[in-house]
LOLUMRO-68947 format. One record per residue (C-alpha): residue number from 1; residue in one letter; x, y, z. Coordinates in Angstrom, 1 decimal. Layout:
NUM,a,X,Y,Z $
...
This chain:
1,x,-23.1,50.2,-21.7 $
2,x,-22.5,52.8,-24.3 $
3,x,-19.4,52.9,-26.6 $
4,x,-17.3,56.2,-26.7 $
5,x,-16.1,57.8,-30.3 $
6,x,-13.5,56.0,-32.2 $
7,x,-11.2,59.0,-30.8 $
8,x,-10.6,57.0,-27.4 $
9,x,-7.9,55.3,-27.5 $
10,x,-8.4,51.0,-27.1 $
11,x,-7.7,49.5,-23.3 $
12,x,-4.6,47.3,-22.9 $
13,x,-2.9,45.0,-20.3 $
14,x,-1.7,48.5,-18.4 $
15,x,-4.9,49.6,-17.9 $
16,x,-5.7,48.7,-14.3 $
17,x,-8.9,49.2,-12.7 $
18,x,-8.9,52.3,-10.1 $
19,x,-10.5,49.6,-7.8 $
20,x,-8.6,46.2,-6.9 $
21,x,-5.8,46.4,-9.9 $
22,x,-6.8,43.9,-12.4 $
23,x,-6.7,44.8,-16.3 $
24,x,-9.6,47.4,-17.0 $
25,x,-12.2,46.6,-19.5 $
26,x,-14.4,49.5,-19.0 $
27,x,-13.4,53.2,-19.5 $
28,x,-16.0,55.5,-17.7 $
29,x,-15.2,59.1,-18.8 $
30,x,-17.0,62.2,-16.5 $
31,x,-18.5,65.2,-17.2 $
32,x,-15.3,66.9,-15.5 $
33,x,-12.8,65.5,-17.9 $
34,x,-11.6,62.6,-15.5 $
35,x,-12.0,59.2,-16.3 $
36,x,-12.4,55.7,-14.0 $
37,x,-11.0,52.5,-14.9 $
38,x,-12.3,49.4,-14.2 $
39,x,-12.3,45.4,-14.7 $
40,x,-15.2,43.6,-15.6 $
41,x,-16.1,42.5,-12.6 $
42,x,-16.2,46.0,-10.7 $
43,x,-18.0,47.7,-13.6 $
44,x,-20.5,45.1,-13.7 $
45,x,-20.9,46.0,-9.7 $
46,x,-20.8,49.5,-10.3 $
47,x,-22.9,50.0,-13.5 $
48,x,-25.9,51.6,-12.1 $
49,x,-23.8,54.5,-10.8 $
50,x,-21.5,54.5,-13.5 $
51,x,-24.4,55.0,-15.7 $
52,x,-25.8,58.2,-13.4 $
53,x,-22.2,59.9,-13.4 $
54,x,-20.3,58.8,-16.7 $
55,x,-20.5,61.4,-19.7 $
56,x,-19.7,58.0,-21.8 $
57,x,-18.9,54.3,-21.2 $
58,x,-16.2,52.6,-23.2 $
59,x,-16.8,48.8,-22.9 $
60,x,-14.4,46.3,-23.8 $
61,x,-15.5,43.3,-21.9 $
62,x,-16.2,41.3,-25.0 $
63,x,-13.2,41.1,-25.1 $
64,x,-13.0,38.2,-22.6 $
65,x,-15.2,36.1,-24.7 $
66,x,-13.4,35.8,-27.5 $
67,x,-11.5,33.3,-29.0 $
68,x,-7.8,34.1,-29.3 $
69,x,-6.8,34.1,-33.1 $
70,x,-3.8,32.5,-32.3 $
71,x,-6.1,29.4,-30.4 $
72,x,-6.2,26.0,-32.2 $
73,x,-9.6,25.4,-34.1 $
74,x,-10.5,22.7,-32.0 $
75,x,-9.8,25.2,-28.5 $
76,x,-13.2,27.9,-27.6 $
């Protein structure tokens, strides 16, 4: 997915996504000046559409992989 300008604000815990209400990852912004939220899972599901209709894609789902820096050295 494609990353939106620095200008856009970073995703946190009370972002939910617009479709089950888990912590969004991905930040689809439309042509119309509305946005859609949604969790990794549902923008994965969605990401042909969200492709089509989305003036940009924020995309913080590697997030998720990465270790905590706050994790033990010996924890992945």
């Amino acid at each position: 997915m494609t990353a939106l300008a620095e200008q856009t604000s970073a995703l946190n815990a009370t972002d939910r996504c617009d479709r089950c209400g888990a912590q969004a990852y991905v930040r689809a912004e439309l042509s119309n000046g509305g946005e859609l939220l949604f969790c990794a899972h549902h923008a994965r599901a969605h990401e042909e559409k969200l492709r089509e209709i989305a003036a940009q894609i924020h995309d913080e789902t590697g997030r998720l992989t990465s270790v905590s820096p706050v994790a033990p050295d010996n924890e992945v």
